[in-house]
C-alpha positions in Angstrom: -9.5 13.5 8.9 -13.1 13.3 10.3 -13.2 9.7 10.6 -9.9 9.2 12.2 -11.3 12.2 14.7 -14.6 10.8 15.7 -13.5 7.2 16.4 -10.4 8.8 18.3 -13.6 10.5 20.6 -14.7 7.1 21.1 -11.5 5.2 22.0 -11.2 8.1 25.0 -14.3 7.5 26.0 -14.5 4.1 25.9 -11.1 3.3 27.3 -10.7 0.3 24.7 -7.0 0.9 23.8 -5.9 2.1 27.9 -2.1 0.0 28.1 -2.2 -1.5 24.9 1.2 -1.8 23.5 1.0 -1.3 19.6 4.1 -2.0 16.9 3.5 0.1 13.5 5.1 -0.1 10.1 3.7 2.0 8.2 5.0 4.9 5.5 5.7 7.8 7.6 4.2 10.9 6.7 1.7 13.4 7.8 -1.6 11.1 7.2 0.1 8.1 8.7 1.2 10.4 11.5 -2.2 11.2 12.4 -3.3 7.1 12.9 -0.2 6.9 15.4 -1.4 9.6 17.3 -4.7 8.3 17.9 -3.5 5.3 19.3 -0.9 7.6 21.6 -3.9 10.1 22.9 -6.1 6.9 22.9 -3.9 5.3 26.2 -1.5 3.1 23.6 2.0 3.3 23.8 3.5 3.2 20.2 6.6 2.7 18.9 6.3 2.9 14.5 8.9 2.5 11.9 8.8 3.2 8.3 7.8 0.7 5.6 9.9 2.5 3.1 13.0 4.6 3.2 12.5 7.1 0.6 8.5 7.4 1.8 10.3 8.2 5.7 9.4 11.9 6.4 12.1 13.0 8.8 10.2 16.2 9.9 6.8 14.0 10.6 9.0 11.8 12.8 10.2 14.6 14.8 6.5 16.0 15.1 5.6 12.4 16.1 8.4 12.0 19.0 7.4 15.2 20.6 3.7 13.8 20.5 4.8 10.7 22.5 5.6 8.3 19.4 8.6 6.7 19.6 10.1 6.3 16.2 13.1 4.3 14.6 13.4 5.6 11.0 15.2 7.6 8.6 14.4 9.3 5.5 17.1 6.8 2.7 18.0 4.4 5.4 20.5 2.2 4.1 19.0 -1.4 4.4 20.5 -2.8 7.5 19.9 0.2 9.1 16.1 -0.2 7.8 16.0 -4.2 9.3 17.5 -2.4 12.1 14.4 -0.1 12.5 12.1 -2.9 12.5 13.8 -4.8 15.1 13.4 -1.2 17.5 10.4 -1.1 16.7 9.7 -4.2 17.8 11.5 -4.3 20.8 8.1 -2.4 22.9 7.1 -6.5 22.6 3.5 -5.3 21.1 0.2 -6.8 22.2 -1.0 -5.7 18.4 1.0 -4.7 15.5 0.5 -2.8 12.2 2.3 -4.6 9.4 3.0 -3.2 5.6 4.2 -5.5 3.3 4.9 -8.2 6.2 8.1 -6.8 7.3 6.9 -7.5 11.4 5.6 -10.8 10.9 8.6 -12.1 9.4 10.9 -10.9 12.0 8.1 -12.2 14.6 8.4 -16.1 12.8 11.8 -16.1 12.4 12.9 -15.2 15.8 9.8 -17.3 17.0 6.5 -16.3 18.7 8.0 -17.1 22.4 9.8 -13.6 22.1 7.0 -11.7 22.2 4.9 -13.0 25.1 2.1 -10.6 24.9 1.0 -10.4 21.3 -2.4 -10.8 20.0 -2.3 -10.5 16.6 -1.9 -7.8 14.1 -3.2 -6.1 11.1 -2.3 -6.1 7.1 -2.7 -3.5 4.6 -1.3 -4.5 1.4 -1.9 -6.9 -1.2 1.7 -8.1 -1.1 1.8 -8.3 2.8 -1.8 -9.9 2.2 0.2 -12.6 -0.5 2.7 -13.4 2.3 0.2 -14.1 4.9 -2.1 -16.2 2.8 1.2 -18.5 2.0 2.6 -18.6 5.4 -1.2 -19.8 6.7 -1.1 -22.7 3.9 1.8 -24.0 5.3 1.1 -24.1 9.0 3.7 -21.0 10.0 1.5 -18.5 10.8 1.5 -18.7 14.9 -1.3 -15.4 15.5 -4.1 -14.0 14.3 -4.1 -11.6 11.2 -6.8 -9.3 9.9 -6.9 -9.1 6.6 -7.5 -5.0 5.6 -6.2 -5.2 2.6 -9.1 -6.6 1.3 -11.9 -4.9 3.2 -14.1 -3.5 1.1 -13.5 0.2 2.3 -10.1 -0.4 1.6 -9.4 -2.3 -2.2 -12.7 -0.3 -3.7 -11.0 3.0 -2.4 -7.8 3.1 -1.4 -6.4 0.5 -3.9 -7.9 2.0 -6.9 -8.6 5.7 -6.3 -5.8 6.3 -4.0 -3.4 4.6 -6.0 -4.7 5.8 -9.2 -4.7 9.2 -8.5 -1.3 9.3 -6.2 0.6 7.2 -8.7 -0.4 9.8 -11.5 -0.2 12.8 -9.2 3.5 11.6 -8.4 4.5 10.6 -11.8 3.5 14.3 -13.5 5.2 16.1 -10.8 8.5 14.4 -11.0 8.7 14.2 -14.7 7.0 17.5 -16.0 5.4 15.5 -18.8 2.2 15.4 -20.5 0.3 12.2 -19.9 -2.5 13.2 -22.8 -1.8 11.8 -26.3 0.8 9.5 -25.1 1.0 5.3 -24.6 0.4 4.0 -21.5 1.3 0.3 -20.2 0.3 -0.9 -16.9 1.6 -4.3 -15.4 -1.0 -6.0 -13.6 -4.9 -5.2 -13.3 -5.5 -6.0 -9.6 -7.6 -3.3 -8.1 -4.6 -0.7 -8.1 -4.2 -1.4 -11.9 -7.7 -0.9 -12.6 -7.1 2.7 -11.0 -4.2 3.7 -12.4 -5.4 2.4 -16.4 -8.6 4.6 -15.4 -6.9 7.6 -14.5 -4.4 7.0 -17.8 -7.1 7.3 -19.7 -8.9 10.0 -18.3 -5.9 12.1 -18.5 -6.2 11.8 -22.2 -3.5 8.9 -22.9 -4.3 7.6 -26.4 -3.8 4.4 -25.7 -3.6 2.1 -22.9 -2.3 -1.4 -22.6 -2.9 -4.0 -19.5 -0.5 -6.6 -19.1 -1.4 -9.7 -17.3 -0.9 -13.6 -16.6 -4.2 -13.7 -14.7 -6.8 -14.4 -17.8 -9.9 -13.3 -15.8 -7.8 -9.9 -14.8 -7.0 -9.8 -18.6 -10.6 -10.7 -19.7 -11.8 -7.9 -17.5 -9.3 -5.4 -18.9 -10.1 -6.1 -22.6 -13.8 -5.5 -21.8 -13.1 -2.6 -20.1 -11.7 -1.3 -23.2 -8.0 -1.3 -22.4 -5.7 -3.1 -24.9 -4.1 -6.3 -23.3 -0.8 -8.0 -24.6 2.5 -9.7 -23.1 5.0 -6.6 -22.0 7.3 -7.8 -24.5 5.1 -7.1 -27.2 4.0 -3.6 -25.3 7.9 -3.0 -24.3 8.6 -1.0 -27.4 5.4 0.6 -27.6 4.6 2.4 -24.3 6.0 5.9 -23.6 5.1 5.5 -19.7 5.7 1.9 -17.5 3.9 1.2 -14.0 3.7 -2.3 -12.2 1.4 -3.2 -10.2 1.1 -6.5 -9.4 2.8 -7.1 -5.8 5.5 -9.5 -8.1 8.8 -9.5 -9.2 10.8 -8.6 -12.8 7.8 -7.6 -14.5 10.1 -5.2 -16.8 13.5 -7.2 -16.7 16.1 -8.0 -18.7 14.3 -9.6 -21.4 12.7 -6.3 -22.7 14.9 -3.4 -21.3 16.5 -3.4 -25.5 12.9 -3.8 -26.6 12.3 -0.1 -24.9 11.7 3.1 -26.9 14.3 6.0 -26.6 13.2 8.3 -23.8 10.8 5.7 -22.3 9.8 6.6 -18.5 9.8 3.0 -15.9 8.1 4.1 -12.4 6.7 0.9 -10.1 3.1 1.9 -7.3 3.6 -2.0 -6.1 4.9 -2.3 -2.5 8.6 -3.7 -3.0 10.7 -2.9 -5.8 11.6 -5.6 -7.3 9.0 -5.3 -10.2 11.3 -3.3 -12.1 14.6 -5.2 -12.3 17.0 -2.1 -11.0 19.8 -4.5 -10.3 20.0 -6.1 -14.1 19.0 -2.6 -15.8 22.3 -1.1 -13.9 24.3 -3.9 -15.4 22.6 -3.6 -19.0 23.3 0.5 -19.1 26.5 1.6 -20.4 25.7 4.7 -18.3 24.1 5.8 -15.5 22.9 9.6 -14.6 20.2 11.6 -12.6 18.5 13.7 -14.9 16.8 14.9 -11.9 15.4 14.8 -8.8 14.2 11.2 -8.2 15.1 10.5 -11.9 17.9 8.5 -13.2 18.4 7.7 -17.1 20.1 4.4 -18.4 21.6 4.7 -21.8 21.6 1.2 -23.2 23.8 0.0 -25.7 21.3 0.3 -28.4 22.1 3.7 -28.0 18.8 4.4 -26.8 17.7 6.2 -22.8 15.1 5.1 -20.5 14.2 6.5 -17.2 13.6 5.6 -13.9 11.3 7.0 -11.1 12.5 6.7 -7.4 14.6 3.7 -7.4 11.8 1.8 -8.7 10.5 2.1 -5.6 7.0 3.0 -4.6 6.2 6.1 -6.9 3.4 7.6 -5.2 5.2 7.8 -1.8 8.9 8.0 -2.8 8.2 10.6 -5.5 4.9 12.2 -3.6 2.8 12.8 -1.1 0.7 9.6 -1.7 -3.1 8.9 -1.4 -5.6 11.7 -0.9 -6.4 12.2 2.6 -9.6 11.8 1.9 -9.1 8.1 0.9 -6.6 7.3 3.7 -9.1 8.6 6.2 -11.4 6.0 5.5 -8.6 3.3 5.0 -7.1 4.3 8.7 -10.2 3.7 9.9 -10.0 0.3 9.1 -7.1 0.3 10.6 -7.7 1.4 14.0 -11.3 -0.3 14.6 -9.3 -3.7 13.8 -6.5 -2.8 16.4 -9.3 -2.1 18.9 -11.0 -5.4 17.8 -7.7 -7.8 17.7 -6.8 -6.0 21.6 -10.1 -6.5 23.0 -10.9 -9.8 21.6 -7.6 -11.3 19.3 -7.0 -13.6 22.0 -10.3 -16.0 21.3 -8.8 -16.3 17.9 -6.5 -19.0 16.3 -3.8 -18.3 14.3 -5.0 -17.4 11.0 -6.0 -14.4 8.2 -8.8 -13.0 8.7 -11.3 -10.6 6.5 -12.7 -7.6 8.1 -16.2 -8.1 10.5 -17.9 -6.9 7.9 -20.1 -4.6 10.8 -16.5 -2.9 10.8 -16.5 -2.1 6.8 -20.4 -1.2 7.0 -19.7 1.5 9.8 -17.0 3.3 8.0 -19.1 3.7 5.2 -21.4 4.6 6.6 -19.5 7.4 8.6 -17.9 8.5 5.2 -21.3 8.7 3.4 -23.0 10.6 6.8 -19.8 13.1 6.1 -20.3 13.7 2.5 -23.9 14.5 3.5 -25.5 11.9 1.5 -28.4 9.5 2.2 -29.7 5.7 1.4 -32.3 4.1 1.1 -33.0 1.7 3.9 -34.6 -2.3 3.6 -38.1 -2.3 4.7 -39.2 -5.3 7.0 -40.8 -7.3 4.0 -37.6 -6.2 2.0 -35.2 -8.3 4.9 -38.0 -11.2 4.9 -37.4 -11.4 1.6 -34.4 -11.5 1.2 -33.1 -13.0 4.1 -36.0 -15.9 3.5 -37.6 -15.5 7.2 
């Protein structure tokens, strides 16, 4: 990760991170692995805890704790033993945190901000934690200063569509052993993650793909795109494979699971999983059975079987290895110049979101364009004056 490598060179010399205390939940595995230990060489002491059980890589954590990471996580961590790894991980009393899906920050609120004397602010890197943040601002009950990666433009262009759309795939294929080319494709939601995963769909040869969406700007978009938009109910008995996207809840529920076709596979690549309905489709079945690894089938009472993917849970990352490196280089570098920012100057901030200093998106680009060896065109001085009107 060349990115993560040369910015690491900086922190050393530079000496920006020396005694920070830095909180991480983030989906431990190899890639992830390698942002903690930047901040560990970097003079940080870290403590990180997984933002999803079946994502928790037990043999990264062990790499990590003999690296200097303390770590409070568990590959399948029942879910009080997952609140209780937040809590640990919480307990360093961090001067900046990495959040992932707002797990931290609603600990931090609910126990109140007086606990943890010597916070900043922190960081958040998903549309749902992103959702959260934005709601808790509106209403007054966000007590520190957030920066808002999610939607940095080095990380939604990239991460959010390419990452997701190629890991959701990649994870998908692998678990089930079926062909995506020829067959019908729904996707819940057309956010930046649903753009990527309809575009790989189709480039993998599926014959037809349907959008679903209540946004009608998203669905505008999709239909000009070429993709087929419709409710799910009307795409329910069509589609041979299901993903949601959309960072919300019961987007295949109760109200469709009869509507399904015989042998049609469910998988979710939003944060939580509650877009599939796991609870109500366990009730529905008349069976239950693992057909394989991180694959259960519900026989309905129609007679007919549909599948799961990994609980429902995060596809990409419960059923794979997740984004590309490539992508999650440039996304962690977002990630750790932000840190650096919200400890060196978080504390002339007011509570708040915040985007990205846009000098912060611009240099990682740039660094990822210098290391794919390609070149651009710079403004000339009349060029600025003109556009800049002086």
């Amino acid at each position: 990760m060349p990115l993560l490598a040369a910015i690491e060179d900086g922190f050393k010399r530079s000496g920006v991170l020396n005694g920070a205390k830095i909180a991480m939940s983030i989906h431990l595995e190899a890639k992830t692995a390698r942002l903690a230990r930047l901040f560990a060489r970097s003079g940080a002491t870290v403590y990180a805890t997984g933002s999803n059980p079946l994502s928790t890589q037990d043999d990264v954590c062990a790499a990590l704790v003999k690296s200097g990471v303390t770590v409070f996580a568990a590959h399948n961590a029942s879910a009080d033993e997952y609140q209780e790894h937040l809590i640990n991980a919480l307990a360093i009393r961090p001067n900046v945190f990495i959040d992932d899906g707002g797990e931290f920050i609603s600990i931090i609120e609910e126990r109140g901000i007086n606990e943890w004397p010597r916070l900043i602010g922190g960081c958040e890197e998903t549309t749902t934690g992103v959702n959260r943040l934005r709601a808790r601002a509106k209403s007054g009950l966000l007590s520190v200063p957030m920066y808002n990666v999610n939607d940095a433009k080095c990380k939604r262009l990239f991460d959010n569509r390419y990452g997701t759309g190629q890991s959701a795939w990649d994870a998908i294929m692998r678990t089930t052993n079926l062909c995506v080319a020829g067959s019908i494709v729904v996707v819940g939601g057309y956010g930046w993650c649903g753009k990527g995963v309809a575009q790989r769909a189709k480039a993998l040869g599926a014959r037809r793909v349907i959008i679903t969406e209540v946004d009608p700007v998203a669905a505008l978009e999709a239909a000009m795109e070429g993709f087929e938009v419709m409710p799910m109910a009307e795409a329910a008995p069509l589609g041979d494979f299901f993903i949601t996207v959309t960072g919300c809840r019961d987007i295949i529920g109760e109200r469709v699971f009869d509507r399904l076709k015989d042998g049609a596979v469910l998988a979710n690549a939003g944060h939580f999983d509650v877009e599939v309905n796991v609870a109500a489709l366990r009730k529905t079945a008349k069976a239950v059975f693992i057909a394989r690894e991180n694959i259960e089938g519900f026989e309905l009472s129609n007679g007919r079987t549909v599948y799961l993917l990994a609980e429902g849970r995060l596809v990409n990352l419960a059923a794979g290895n997740g984004h590309p490196v490539e992508i999650m280089d440039m996304s962690f570098a977002l990630q750790a110049m932000c840190v650096a920012e919200m400890f060196t100057n978080g504390h002339k901030l007011p509570p708040g979101l915040y985007p990205v200093p846009e000098e912060v998106d611009s240099e990682v680009a740039g660094m990822k364009l210098a290391g794919m060896g390609i070149k651009t065109d710079r403004l000339t001085k009349e060029q600025r004056m003109y556009i800049t009107g002086r």
